[in-house]
C-alpha positions in Angstrom: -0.1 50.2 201.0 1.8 49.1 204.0 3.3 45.5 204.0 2.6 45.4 207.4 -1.1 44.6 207.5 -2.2 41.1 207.6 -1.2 38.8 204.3 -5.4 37.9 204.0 -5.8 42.0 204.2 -2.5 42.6 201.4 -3.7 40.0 199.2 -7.5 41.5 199.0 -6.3 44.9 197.3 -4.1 43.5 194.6 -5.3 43.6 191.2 -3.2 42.2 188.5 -3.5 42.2 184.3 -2.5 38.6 182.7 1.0 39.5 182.1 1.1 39.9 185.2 -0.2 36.8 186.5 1.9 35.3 184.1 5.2 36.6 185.6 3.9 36.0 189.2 2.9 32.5 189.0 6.3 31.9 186.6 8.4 33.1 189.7 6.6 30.3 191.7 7.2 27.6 189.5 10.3 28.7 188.6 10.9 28.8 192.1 10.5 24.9 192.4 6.2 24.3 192.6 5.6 21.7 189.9 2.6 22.9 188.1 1.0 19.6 188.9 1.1 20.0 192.5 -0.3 23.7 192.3 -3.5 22.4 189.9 -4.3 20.0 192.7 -4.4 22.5 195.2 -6.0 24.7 193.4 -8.8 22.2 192.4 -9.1 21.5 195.6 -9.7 24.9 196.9 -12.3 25.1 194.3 -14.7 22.1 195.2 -14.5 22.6 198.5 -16.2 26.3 197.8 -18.3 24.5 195.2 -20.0 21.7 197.1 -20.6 24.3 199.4 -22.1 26.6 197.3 -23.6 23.4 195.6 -24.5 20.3 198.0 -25.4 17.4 196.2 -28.4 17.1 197.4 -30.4 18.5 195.3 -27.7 19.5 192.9 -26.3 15.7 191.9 -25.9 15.7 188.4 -22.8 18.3 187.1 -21.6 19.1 184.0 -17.7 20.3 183.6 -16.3 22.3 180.6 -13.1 21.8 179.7 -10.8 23.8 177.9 -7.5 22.7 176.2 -5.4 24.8 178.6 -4.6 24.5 182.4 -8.0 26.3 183.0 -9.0 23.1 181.5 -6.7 21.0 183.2 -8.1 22.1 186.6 -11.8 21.5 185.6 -10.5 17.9 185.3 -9.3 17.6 188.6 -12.6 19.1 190.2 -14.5 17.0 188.0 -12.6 13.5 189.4 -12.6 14.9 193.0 -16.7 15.9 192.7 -17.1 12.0 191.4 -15.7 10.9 194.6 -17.4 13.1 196.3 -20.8 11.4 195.5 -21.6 13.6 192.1 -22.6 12.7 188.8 -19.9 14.0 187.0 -20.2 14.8 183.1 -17.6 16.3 181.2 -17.7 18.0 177.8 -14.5 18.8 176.0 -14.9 21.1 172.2 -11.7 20.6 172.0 -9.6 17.8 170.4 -5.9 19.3 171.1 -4.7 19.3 175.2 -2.2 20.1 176.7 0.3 17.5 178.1 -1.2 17.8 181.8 -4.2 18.4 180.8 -4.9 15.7 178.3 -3.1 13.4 181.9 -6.0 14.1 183.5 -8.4 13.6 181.0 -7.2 10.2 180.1 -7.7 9.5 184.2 -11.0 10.7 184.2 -11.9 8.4 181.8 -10.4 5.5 183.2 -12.7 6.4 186.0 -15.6 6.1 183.7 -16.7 9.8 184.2 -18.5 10.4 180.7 -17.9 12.4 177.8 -20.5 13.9 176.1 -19.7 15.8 172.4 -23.1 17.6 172.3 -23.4 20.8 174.6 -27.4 19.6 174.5 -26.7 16.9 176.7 -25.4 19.1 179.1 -29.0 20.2 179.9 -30.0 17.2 182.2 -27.3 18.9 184.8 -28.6 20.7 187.5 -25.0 23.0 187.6 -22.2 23.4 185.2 -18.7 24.4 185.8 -16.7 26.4 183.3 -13.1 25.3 182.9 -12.9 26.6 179.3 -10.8 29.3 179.4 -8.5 30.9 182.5 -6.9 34.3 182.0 -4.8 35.7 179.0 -7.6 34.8 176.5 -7.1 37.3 173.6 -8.9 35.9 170.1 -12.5 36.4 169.7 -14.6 33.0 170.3 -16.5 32.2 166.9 -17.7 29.5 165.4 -19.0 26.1 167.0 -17.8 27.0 169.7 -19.7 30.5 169.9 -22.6 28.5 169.6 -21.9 26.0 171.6 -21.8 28.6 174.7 -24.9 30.2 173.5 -26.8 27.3 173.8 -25.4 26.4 176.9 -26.4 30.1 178.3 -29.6 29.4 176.9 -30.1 26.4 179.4 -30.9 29.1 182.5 -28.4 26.7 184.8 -26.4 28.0 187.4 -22.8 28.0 186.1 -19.4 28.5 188.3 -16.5 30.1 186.5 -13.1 29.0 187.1 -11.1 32.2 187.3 -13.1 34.4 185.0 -16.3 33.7 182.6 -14.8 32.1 179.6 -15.0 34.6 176.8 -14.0 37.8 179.0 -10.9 39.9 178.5 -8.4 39.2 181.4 -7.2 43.2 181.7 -10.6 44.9 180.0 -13.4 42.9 181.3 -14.5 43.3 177.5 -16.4 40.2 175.6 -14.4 38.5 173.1 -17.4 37.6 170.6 -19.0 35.7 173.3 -18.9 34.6 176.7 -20.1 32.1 179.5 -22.9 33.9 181.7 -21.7 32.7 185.1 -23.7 32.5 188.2 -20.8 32.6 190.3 -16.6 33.2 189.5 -14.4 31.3 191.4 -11.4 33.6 190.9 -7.8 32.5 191.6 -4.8 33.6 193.2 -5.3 37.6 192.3 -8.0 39.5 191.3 -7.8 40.3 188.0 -8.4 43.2 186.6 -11.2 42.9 183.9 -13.5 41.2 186.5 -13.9 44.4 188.4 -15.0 46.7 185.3 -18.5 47.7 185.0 -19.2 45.5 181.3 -18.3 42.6 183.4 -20.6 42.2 185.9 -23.3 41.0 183.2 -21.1 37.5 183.2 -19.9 37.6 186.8 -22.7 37.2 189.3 -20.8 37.3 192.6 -16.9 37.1 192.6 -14.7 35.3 195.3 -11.2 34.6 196.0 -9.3 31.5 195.9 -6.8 32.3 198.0 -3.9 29.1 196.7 -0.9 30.7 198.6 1.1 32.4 196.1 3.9 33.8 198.4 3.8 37.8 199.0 7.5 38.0 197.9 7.1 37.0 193.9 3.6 39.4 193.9 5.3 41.9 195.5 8.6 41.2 192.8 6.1 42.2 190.0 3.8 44.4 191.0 6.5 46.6 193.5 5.5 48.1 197.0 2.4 50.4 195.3 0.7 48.6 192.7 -0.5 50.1 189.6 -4.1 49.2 190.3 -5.9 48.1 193.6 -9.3 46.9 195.1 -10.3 49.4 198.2 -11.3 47.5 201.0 -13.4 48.0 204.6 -9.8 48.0 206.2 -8.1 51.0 204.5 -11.3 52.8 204.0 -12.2 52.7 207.4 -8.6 53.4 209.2 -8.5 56.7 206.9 -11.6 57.9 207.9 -12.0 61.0 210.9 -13.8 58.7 213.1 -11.7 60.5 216.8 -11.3 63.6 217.6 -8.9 65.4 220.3 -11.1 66.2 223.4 -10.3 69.5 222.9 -10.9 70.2 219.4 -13.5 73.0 217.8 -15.4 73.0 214.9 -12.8 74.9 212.5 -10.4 72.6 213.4 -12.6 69.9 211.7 -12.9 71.4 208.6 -14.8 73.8 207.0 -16.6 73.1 203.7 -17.8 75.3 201.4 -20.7 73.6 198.8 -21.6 75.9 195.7 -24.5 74.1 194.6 -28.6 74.3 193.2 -30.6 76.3 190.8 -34.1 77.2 190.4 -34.3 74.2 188.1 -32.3 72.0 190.9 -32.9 72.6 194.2 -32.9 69.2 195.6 -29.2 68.9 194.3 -28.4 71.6 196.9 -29.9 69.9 199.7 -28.7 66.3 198.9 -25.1 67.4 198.6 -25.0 69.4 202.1 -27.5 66.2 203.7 -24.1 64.0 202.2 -21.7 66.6 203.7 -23.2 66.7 207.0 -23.1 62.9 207.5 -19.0 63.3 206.6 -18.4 64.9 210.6 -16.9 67.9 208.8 -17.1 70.8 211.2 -18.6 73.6 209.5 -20.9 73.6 206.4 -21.3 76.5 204.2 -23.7 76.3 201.4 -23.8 78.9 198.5 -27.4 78.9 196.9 -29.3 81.0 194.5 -30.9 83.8 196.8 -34.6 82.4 196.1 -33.5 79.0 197.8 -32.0 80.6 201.2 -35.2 80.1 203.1 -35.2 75.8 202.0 -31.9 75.2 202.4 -31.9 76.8 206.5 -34.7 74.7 207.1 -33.3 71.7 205.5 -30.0 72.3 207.4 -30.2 74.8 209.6 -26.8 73.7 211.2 -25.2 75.4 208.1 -24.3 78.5 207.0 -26.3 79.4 204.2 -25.0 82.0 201.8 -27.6 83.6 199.5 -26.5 84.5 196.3 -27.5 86.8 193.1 -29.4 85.6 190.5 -29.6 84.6 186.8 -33.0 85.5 185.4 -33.1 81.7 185.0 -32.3 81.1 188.7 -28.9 80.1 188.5 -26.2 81.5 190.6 -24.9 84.3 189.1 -21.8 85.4 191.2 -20.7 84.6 195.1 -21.9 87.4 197.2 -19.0 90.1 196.9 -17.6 89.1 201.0 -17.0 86.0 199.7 -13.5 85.3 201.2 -13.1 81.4 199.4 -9.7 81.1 201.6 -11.6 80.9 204.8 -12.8 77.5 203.3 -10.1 74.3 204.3 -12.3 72.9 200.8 -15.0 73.9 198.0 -17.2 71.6 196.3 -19.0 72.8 193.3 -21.1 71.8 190.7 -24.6 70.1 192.0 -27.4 71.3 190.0 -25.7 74.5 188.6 -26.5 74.9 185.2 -24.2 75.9 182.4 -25.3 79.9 183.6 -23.1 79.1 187.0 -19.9 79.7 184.5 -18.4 82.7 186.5 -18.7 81.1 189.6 -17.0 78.2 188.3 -14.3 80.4 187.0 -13.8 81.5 190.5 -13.2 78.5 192.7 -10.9 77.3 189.5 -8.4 80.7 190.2 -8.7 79.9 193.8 -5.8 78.5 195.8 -8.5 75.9 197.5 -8.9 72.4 197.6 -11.8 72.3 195.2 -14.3 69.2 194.3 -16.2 69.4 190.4 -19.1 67.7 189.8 -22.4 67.6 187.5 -22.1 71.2 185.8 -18.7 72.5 187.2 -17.2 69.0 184.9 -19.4 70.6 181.9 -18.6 74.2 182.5 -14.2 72.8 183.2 -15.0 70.9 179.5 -16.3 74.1 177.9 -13.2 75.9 179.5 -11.0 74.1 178.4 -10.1 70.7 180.7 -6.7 70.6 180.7 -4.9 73.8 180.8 -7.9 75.2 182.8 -6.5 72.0 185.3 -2.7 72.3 185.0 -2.6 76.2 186.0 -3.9 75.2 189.4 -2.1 74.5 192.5 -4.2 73.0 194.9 -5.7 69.8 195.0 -8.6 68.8 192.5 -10.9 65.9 192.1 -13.4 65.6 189.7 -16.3 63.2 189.8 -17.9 62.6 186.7 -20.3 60.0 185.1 -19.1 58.5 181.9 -21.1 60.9 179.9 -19.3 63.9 181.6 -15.9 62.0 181.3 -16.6 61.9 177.7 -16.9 65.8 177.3 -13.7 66.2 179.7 -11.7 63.8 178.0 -13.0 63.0 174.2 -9.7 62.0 173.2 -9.8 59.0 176.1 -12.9 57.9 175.1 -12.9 56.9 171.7 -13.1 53.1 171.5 -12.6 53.2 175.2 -12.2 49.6 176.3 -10.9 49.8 179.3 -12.1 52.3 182.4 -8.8 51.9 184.5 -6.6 53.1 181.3 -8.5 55.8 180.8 -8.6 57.1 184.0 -5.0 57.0 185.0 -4.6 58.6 181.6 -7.3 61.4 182.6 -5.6 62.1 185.9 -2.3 61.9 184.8 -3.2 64.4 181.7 -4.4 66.7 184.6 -2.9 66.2 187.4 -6.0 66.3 189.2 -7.3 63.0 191.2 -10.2 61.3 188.6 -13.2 59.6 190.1 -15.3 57.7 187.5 -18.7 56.8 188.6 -20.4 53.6 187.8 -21.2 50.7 189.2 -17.3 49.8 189.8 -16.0 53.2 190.7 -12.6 53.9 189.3 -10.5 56.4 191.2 -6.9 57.4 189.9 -4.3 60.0 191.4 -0.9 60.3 190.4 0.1 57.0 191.6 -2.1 54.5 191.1 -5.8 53.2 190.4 -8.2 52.4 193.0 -11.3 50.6 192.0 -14.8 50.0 194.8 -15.4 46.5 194.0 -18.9 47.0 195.6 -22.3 48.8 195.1 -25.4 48.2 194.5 -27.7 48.8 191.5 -29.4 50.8 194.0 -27.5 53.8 193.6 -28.9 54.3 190.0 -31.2 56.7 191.0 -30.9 61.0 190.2 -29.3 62.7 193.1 -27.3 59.8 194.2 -24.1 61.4 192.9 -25.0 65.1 194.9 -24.8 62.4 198.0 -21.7 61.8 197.1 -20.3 64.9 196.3 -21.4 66.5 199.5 -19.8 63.3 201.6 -16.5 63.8 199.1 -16.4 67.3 199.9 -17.1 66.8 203.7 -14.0 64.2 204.3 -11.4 66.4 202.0 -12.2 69.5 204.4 -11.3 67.5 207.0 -8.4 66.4 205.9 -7.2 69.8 204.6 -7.7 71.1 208.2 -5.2 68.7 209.6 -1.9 70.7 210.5 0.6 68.4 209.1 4.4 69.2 208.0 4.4 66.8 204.7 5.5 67.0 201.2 3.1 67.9 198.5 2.9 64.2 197.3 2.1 62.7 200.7 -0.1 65.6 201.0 -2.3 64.5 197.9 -1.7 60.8 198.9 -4.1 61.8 201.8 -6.6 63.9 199.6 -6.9 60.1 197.6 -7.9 58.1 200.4 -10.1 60.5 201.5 -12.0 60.3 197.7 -11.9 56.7 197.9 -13.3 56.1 201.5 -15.9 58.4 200.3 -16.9 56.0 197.5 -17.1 53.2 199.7 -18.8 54.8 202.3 -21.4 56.2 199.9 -21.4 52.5 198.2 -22.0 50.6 201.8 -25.0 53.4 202.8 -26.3 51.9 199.3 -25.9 48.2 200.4 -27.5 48.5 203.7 -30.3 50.5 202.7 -30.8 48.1 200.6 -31.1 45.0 203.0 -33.1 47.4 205.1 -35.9 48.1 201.9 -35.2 47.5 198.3 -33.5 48.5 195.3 -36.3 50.4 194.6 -36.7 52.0 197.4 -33.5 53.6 197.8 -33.8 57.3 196.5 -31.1 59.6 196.7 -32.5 61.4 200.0 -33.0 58.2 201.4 -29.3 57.2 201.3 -28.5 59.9 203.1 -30.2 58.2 206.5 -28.3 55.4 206.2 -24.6 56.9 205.6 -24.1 56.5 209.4 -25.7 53.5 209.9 -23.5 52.1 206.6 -20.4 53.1 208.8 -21.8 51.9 212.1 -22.1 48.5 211.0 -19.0 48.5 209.0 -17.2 49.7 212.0 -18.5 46.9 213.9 -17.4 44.1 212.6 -14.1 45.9 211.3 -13.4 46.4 215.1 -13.9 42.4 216.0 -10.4 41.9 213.7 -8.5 44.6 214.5 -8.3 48.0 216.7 -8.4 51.3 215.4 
């Protein structure tokens, strides 16, 4: 990530565990802030985004939580800044041991006369609450009164703002520790932290912002070094990687050519929503590799492509790549979409090829019956693989076991192999050899069947592209490129998701139905990516 984009850009794709936090914001007091002076800021920033998001008309009456830590230190200040802001301010406090600044600022708020109350019950007279319970670094499960005392309070169906991260959520895993706050909205602060962009979290979340309190690019950049372990991908860097010019006097090889292995009897539509999702990439030429029976759909569906009948399983599977297949022609081969486990020697093909090569759907389960690893590590060329958890679990059993946390396991998964890993889920998690890149947006949307062939054919479409540029590079800079091509792809694919969405609803965005709105996605993306910045 290049320290020469803008600081709001830099600080957008960071992603930092609570150690980590912990080492940053010790630099800056150790640096001279006095922790005072930064929880005023801080608790500024915060009501100014609150009385925004929470004008007091209607919303008068507020009720703070406040924890015994600095999380709980800045509720305080909110809460006194909201009271002379024109809000009736409650505070409850489960808590009889502060610390020093905090336990300042609750002595001021009561010599303001801002209220007290020891029962969570009387909390339900508020029309919002705001959770100042616990900031990052929690670790112990929450039990006893206190468990109760935020199930009741979940119970009271008010919206509730989060200070940082829901109290009760695993800084680095996103995980519940026995309980947790169901927030409305999470204020978090400085750096995103990790846990709030894994998929169990989202149930506590509701929408996540920044509170951006200056922390200076010097002491993140001191901990976290020039390539961070784990980052957000954002409209900026997925945009300025994607083939959006061309040389005026370019030709269609030179853009790529993709080869898609895909569809059964049993699956056809996986075939023709993979090539519909590698047509909207740009990529130059399409090839498609279907059972024989399925030649005459697939031209009519795309009769831009090549279509390449093939022999036949008695159950309609492919059977074997017609014997001209020459798979070096190909810049990349994507291969997997509605198979079937019969597809195996095919599979076994591409895998002894020397091409870049994309596995989904049945190419993961056939790779898992083969034998993930070794089957991985004897190959040369790039490989991504894109599987759902349950695939990811058959690829990597040893990963998943207990598996509490989705960006360990992948950089572990793509590590083992050597292969770029692409987890699907609501918060795709992508990791190369490098580092972890995680799509902090989607839609529930997407959950429909065929949604991931979309992908796969958009995937495939962008890493032919790439492969046909003529570059003198190392290896490493090489796959560096075949990464941000993968994670583009997931956002692209996401954003088609998001504006279909706005355009119907989330239940009327089947798979073949995303695929009309892939260039409109990037269209409007484009558009107001282009009012900041030229590409």
């Amino acid at each position: 990530m290049s320290s020469d984009l803008p600081r709001s850009q830099q600080l957008q794709t960071f992603v930092v565990t609570a150690e980590q936090m912990r080492q940053i914001e010790g630099r800056v007091f150790a640096a001279g802030m006095p922790v005072a002076a930064l929880m005023e800021k801080v608790a500024g920033l915060i009501v100014d985004r609150v009385t925004t998001l929470y004008p007091s008309t209607p919303y008068r009456r507020v009720g703070v939580l406040v924890g015994p830590g600095h999380n709980g230190g800045d509720a305080l200040v909110v809460a006194r800044e909201l009271q002379f802001r024109g809000y009736e301010v409650i505070t409850y406090c489960p808590f009889s041991q502060l610390k020093d600044l905090t336990a300042t600022h609750a002595q001021y708020c009561d010599s303001l006369g801002i209220p007290q109350v020891d029962r969570p019950e009387a909390l339900q007279t508020c029309d919002f609450l705001i959770d100042g319970l616990f900031g990052f670094g929690l670790e112990r499960p929450i039990a006893g009164d206190l468990a109760t005392a935020i199930d009741q309070m979940n119970q009271f169906a008010l919206p509730i703002v989060s200070i940082d991260l829901p109290s009760g959520l695993h800084t680095d895993t996103g995980q519940v520790l026995g309980i947790a706050i169901r927030a409305t909205q999470t204020l978090c602060l400085g750096l995103w932290k990790q846990g709030l962009l894994q998929d169990w979290a989202l149930e506590f979340t509701g929408p996540i912002e920044l509170i951006d309190f200056d922390l200076p690019l010097a002491d993140i950049r001191a901990i976290l070094g020039d390539r961070p372990a784990v980052n957000r991908i954002t409209p900026e860097r997925a945009i300025a990687v994607l083939p959006l010019t061309r040389p005026a006097s370019t030709h269609k090889y030179k853009q790529g050519h993709l080869l898609l292995i895909c569809g059964s009897h049993q699956y056809a539509g996986a075939a023709i929503l993979s090539g519909l999702g590698a047509r909207a990439s740009g990529v130059g030429m399409l090839s498609i590799a279907v059972p024989q029976s399925l030649k005459p759909l697939l031209t009519t569906q795309l009769p831009e492509a090549l279509i390449l009948g093939c022999p036949e399983t008695t159950s309609g599977a492919i059977a074997d790549l017609p014997e001209t297949t020459d798979l070096s022609k190909y810049h990349a081969i994507a291969c997997g979409c509605g198979l079937t486990i019969s597809a195996t020697p095919v599979v076994e093909a591409v895998l002894a090829s020397q091409q870049s090569l994309l596995l989904d759907a049945d190419g993961l389960n056939i790779l898992a019956n083969l034998g993930t690893i070794p089957t991985l590590q004897a190959r040369s060329a790039p490989t991504i693989l894109t599987p759902h958890l349950g695939e990811f679990q058959r690829l990597f059993p040893e990963l998943t076991q207990d598996m509490p946390c989705r960006v360990t396991a992948v950089r572990q998964a793509a590590t083992q192999t050597q292969a770029i890993v692409l987890l699907k889920g609501a918060r795709v998690t992508i990791a190369d050899a490098e580092t972890v890149w995680i799509n902090p947006a989607s839609t529930p949307a997407l959950a429909r069947g065929g949604s991931g062939d979309v992908l796969t054919g958009l995937t495939g479409g962008l890493l032919a592209q790439v492969a046909a540029e003529n570059r003198e590079e190392s290896q490493e800079a090489r796959d560096r490129r075949f990464s941000q091509a993968v994670q583009a792809a997931a956002w692209w694919h996401s954003q088609a998701g998001i504006v279909a969405v706005q355009s119907r609803t989330e239940l009327g965005v089947d798979a073949h139905t995303l695929t009309d709105y892939l260039i409109p996605a990037l269209s409007h993306n484009l558009a107001l990516y282009q009012t900041s910045t030229k590409i």
